[in-house]
KOLVO-698281 format. One line per 2 residues: number of its first residue (from 1); their letters; for each residue x, y, z of C-alpha. Coordinates in nm, 2 decimals, decimal comma, padded with zeros to 4 digits. Layout:
N
NUM> A> X:Y:Z | ... .
# end
This chain:
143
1> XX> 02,79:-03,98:-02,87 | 02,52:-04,18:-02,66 .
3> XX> 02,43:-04,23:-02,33 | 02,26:-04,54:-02,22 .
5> XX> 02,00:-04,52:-01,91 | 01,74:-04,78:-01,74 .
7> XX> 01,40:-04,63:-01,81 | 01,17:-04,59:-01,45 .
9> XX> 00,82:-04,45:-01,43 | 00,92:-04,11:-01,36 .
11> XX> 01,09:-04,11:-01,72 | 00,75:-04,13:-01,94 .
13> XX> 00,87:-03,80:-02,11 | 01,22:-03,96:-02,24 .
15> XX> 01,02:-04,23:-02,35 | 00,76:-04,04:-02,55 .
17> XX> 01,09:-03,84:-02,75 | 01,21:-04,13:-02,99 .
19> XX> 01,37:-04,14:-03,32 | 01,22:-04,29:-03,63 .
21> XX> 01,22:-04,60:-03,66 | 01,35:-04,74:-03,31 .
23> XX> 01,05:-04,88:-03,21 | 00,77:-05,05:-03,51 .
25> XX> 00,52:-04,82:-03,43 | 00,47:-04,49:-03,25 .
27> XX> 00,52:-04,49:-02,87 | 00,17:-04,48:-02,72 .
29> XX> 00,15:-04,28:-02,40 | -00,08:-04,47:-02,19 .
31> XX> 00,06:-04,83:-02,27 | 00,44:-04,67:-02,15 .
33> XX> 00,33:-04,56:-01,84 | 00,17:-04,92:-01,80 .
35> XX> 00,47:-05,05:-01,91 | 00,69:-04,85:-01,71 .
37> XX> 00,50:-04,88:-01,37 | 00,51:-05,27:-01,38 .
39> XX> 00,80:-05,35:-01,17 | 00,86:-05,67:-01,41 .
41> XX> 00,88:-05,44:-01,73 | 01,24:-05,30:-01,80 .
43> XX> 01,33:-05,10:-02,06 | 01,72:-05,02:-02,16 .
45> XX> 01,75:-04,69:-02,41 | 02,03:-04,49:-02,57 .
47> XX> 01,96:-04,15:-02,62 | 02,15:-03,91:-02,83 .
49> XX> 02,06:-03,50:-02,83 | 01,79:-03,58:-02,60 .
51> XX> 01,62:-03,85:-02,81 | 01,61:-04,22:-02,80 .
53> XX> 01,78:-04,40:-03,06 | 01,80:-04,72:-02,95 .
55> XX> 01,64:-04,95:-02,73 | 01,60:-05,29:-02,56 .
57> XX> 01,25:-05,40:-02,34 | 01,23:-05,69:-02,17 .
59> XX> 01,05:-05,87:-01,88 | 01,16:-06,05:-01,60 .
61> XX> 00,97:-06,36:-01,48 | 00,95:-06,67:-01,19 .
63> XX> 00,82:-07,01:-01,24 | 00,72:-07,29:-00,99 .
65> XX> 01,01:-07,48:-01,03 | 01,27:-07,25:-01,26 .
67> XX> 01,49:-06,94:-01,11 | 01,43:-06,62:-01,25 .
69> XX> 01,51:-06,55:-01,59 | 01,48:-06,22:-01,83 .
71> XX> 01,29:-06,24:-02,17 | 01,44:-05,97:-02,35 .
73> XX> 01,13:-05,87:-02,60 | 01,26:-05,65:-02,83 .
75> XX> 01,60:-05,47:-02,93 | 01,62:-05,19:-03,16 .
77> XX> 01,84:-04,89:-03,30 | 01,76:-04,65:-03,55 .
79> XX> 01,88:-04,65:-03,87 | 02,09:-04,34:-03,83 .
81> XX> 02,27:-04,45:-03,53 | 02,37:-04,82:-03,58 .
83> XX> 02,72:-04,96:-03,64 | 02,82:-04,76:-03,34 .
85> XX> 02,82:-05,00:-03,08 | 02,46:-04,86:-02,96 .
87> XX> 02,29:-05,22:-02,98 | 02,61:-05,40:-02,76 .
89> XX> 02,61:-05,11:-02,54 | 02,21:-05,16:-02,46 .
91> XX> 02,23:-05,56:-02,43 | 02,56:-05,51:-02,15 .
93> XX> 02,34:-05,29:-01,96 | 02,03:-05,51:-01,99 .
95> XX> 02,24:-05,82:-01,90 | 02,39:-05,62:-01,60 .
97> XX> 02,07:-05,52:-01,50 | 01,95:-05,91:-01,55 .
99> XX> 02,22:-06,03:-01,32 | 02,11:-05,78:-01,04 .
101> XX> 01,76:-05,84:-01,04 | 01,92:-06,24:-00,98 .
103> XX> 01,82:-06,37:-01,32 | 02,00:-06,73:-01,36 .
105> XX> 01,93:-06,69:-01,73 | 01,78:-06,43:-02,01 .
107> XX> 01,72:-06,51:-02,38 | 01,59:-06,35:-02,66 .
109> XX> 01,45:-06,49:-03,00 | 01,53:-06,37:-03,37 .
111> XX> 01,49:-06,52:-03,72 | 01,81:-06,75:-03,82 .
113> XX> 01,85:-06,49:-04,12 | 01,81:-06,16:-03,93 .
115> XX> 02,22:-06,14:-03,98 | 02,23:-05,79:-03,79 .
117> XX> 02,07:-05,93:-03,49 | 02,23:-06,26:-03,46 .
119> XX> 02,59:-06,06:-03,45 | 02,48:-05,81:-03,21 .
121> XX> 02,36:-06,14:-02,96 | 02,69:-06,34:-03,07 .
123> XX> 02,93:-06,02:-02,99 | 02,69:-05,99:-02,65 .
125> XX> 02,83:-06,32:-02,56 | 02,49:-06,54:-02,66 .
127> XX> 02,49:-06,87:-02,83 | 02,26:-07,06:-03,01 .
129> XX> 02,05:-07,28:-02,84 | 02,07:-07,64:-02,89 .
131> XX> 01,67:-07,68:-02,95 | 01,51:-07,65:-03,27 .
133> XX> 01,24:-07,40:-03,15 | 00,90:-07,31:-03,30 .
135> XX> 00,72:-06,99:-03,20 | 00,34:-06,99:-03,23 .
137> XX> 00,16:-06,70:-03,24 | -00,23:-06,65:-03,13 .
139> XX> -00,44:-06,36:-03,25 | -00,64:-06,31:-02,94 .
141> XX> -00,88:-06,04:-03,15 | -01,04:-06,03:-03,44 .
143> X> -00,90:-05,80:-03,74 .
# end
């Protein structure tokens, strides 16, 4: 059994108790309470015996001439806990909470062949989109 909850600032220490392999790397403290105080930042967990095993963040923007619209970063579950419905459970609330923030539109990106992901956003009721799109990625510091 889960629960799923909308993270806010005063929830740093459910964030910093996470099962393995939820997130790609180890929560860092000070970048979740940055994350977590932005008002933009939203992050959507399920948590089972007190720790998160699953997880969706995303961000909600404004542009000159576009309504508001929700990025939604990054969607994981652990290992342990998938084929349970966790994944659907998190992207409903993160939708719901889209709608209420008045988001005309959120999207997420995955690889074509990232099978898992592609049903989850399918079963969420996502589509395709119609445009062939390219992501470019900067390294903004040296390695």
């Amino acid at each position: 059994m889960f629960s799923i909850q909308t993270l806010s600032p005063a929830d740093i220490s459910v964030l910093m108790s996470v099962a393995d392999d939820v997130f790609d790397n180890p929560v860092d403290e000070s970048f979740a309470r940055e994350f977590l105080s932005d008002p933009r930042h939203h992050i959507v967990v399920a948590i089972a015996n007190g720790v998160i095993v699953g997880f969706a963040s995303a961000v909600h923007y404004i542009h000159p001439d576009k309504p508001p619209e929700l990025w939604i970063n990054e969607v994981g579950v652990a290992p342990s806990h998938q084929g349970q419905g966790i994944g659907k459970a998190i992207m409903k609330e993160i939708l719901k909470l889209s709608r209420g923030l008045g988001c005309k539109n959120a999207w997420v990106l995955t690889d074509r062949g990232n099978e898992p992901a592609n049903r989850l956003y399918k079963s969420a009721g996502g589509h395709i989109g119609e445009e062939d799109t390219v992501m470019y990625e900067f390294k903004l510091t040296e390695e």
